[in-house]
C-alpha positions in Angstrom: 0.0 0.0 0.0 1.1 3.4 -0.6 1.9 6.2 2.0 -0.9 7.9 3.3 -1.9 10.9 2.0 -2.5 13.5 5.5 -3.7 16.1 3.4 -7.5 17.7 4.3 -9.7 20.6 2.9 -7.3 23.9 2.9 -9.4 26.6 5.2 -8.6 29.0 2.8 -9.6 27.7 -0.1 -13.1 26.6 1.3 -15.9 28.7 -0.7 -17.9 31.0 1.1 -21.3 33.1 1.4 -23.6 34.6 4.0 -26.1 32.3 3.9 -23.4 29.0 4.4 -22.4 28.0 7.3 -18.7 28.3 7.3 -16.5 25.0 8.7 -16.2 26.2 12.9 -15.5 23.3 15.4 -18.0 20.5 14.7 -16.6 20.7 11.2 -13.2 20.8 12.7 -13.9 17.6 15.1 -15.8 15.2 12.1 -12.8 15.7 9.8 -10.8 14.8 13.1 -12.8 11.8 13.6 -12.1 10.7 9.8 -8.2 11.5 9.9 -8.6 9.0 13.3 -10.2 6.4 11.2 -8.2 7.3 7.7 -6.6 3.9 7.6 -9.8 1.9 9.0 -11.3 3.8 6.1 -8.8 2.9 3.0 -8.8 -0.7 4.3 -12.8 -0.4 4.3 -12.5 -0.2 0.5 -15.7 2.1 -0.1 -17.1 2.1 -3.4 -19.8 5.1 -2.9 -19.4 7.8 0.0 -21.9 10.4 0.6 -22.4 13.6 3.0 -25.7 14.5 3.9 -25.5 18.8 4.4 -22.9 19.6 2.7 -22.5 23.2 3.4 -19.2 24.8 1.9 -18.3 22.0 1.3 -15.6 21.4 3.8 -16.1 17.6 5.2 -16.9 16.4 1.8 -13.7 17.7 0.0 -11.2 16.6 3.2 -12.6 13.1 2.9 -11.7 12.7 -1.0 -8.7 14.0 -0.3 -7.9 11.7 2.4 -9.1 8.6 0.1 -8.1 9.6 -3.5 -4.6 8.7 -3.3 -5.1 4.7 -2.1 -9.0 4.7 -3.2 -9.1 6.4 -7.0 -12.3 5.2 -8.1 -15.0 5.6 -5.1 -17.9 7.7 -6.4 -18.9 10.9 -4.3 -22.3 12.4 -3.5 -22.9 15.2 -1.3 -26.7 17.1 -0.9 -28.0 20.5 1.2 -31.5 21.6 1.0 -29.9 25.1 0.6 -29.4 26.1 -3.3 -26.8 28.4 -2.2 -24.4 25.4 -0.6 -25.1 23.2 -2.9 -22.7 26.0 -5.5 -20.1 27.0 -2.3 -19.8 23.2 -2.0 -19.4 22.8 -5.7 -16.8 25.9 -6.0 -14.5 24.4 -2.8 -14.7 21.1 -4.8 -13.0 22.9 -7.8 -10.7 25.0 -5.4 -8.8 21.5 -4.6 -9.4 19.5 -7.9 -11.8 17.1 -6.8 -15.0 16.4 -7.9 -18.6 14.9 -6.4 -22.1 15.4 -7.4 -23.8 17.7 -5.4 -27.8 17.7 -5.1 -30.0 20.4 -3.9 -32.7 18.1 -2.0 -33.7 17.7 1.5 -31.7 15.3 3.3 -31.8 12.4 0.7 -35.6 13.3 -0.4 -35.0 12.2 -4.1 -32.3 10.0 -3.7 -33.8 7.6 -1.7 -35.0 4.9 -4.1 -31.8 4.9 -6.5 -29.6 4.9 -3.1 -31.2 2.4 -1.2 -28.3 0.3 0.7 -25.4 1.6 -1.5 -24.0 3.8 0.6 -20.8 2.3 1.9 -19.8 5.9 4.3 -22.1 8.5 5.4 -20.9 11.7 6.9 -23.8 13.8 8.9 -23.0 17.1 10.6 -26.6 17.9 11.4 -28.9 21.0 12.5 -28.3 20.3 16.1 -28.3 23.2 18.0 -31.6 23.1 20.7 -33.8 25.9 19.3 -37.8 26.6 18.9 -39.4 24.0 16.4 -40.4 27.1 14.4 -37.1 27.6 13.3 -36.0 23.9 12.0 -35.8 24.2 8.2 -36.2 28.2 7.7 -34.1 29.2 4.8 -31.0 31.0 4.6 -28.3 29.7 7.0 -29.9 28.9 10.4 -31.2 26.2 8.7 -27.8 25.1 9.5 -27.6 24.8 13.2 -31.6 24.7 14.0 -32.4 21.6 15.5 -35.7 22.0 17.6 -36.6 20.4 20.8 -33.3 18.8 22.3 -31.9 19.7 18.4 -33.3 16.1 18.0 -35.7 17.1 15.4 -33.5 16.6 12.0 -31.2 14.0 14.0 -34.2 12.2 14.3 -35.4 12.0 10.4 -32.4 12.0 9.3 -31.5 8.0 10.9 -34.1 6.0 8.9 -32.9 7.3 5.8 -29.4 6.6 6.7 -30.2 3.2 7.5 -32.1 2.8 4.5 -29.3 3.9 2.3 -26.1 2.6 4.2 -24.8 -0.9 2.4 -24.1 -4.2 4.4 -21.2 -3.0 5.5 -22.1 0.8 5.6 -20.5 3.1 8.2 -21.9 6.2 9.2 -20.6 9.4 11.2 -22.8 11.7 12.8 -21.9 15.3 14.6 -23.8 15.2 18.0 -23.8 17.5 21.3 -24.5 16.1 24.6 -28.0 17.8 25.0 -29.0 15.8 21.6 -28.6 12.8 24.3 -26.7 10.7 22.1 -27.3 8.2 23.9 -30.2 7.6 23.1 -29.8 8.1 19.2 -26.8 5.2 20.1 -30.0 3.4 21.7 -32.6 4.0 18.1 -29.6 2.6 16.1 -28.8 0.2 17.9 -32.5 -1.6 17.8 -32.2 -0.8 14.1 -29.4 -3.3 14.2 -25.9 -1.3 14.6 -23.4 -1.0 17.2 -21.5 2.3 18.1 -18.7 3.5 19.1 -17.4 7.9 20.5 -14.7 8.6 17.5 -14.0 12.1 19.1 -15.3 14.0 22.5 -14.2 18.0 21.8 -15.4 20.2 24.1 -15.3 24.2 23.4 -16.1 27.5 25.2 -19.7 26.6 23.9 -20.8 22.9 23.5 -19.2 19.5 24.3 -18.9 17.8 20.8 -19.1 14.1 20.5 -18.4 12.4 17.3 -19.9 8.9 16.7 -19.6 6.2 14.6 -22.2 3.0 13.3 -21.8 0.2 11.6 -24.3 -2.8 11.1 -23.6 -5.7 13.2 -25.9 -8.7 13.7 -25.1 -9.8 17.5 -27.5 -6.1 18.0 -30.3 -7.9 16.1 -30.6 -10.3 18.5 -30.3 -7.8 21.5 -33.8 -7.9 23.8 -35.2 -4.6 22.5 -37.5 -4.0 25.2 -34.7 -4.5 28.5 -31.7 -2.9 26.8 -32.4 1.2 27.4 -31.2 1.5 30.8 -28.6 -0.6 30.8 -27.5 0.5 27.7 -27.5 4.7 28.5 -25.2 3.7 31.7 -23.1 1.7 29.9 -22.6 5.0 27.0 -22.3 7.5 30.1 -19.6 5.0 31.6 -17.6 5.1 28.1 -18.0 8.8 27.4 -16.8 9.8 30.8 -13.5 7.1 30.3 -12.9 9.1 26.4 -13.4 12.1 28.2 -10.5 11.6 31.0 -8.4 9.9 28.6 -8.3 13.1 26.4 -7.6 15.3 29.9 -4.6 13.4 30.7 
């Protein structure tokens, strides 16, 4: 195999516009998780990736570029539900010679059918920021960070489609905060049949960022559905807190 390539999305070449939101720390912390996982990913051998919000563009480009140089041929798909990311997205693409098609849809809205279990990595920094359901899916750029109650609400329709379009062995990453309670989206998945695991914790000034990763695994189809919740939230709150002093030592 040939060396590595460590190179990700050059800040200042990432497009920008008002109405985008610009790459800030979750941005900073799911590229992270991916450069953790760069070698897990190469060995993974994906044939189609995908990034659902796509924004400027930023996580989209930095994972081709991790990829490109062992993994030539995978195919690229990135969507936003706002017109104006979908070209910033298109124009950082071009800034670092790569290439993906980009869709103006919302979440995976006409994608779905075609899609279905094909995806072999999803990348998901989602509108998660706790706000008033009145603003989830407003236009402009607070679409970006407007998540609703708990910032649950696009978390929350955006799993079933992932799990419809993820492959047999699809992985997906998802961007979370602690007041999403991702423990309990590690809880949903997990009766949908896929185990879990914190890539990166990052906590800032303004929110603890926690960066997960699913996979399907079969022993969690045979997991009792209906006894697992309780254990299953102490058990995440045990392993967060043992990521979390890890990192402070």
């Amino acid at each position: 195999m040939s060396k590595m390539p460590s190179r990700i999305a050059d800040i200042m070449r990432v497009s920008s516009h008002r109405e985008v939101y610009e790459p800030c720390d979750d941005s900073f912390a799911l590229v992270d998780a991916l450069l953790a996982d760069q070698t897990n990913l190469i060995n993974h051998d994906p044939k189609l990736c995908m990034e659902i919000g796509c924004g400027s563009g930023y996580v989209i480009t930095s994972l081709i570029l991790l990829l490109k140089e062992n993994l030539p041929n995978v195919h690229y798909i990135a969507t936003d539900t706002n017109p104006i990311a979908a070209r910033v997205t298109n124009e950082t693409l071009q800034a670092h010679g790569v290439s993906a098609d980009v869709v103006c849809t919302d979440i995976a809205s006409c994608l779905e059918e075609r899609l279905a279990g094909s995806v072999d990595v999803m990348v998901v920094n989602p509108p998660y920021v706790p706000t008033p359901e009145y603003e989830v899916g407003v236009e402009g750029i607070a679409s970006a960070w407007a998540g609703g109650e708990n910032g649950r609400s696009v978390i929350d329709r955006v799993l079933p489609v992932v799990d419809r379009l993820l492959s047999g062995k699809g992985w997906f990453y998802l961007v979370t905060l602690t007041s999403n309670y991702p423990a309990e989206i590690c809880l949903v998945m997990r009766k949908r049949g896929y185990a879990s695991r914190i890539v990166v914790q990052r906590s800032t000034e303004e929110e603890n960022l926690i960066i997960l990763k699913f996979w399907r695994d079969k022993d969690e189809e045979s997991v009792d559905k209906e006894t697992l919740s309780v254990s299953f939230v102490s058990q995440f709150s045990r392993s967060l807190s043992s990521f979390m002093e890890k990192q402070w030592r």
